[in-house]
N, C-alpha and C positions, 0 to 999 in steps of 0.2 A: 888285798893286803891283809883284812882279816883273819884268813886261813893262815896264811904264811906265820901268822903273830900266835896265833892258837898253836898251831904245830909247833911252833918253838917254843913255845910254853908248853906243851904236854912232853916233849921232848928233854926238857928241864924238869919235869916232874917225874918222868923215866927214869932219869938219871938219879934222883934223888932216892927213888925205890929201891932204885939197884946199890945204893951206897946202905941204905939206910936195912934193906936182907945181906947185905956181905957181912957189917958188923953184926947185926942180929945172930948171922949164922958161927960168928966167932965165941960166942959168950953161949955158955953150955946150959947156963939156967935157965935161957931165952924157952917157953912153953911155946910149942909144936904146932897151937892155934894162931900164935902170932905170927910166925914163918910163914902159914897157909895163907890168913889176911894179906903180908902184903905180898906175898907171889900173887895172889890173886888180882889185884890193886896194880900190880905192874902189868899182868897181863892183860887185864882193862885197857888201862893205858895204849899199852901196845896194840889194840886192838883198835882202839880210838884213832891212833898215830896212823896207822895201816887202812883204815876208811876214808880219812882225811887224804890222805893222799890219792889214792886211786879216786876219790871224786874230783880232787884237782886235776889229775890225768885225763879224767874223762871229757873233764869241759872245757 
């Protein structure tokens, strides 16, 4: 049950990346290192999200 509760919380914290680079990308004064942080920060995430799973598949 812990996996399940992890993945739904990094899944919530996905989501918040992806809200939080959309407005970023709306506002033109936003600096080009901040965009890269959290593209990078989501695709952590997503990378985390993507591990987690396939070890749940696995066992």
């Amino acid at each position: 049950m812990a996996i399940e509760s992890h993945l739904a919380e990094l899944e919530r914290r996905h989501q918040a990346l992806e809200l939080e680079l959309s407005e970023a990308l709306g506002h033109p004064s936003i600096d080009g290192l901040k965009i890269a942080e959290l593209k990078r920060k989501k695709l952590h995430v997503k990378d985390e999200i993507a591990r987690l799973r396939q070890q749940t598949f696995v066992h």
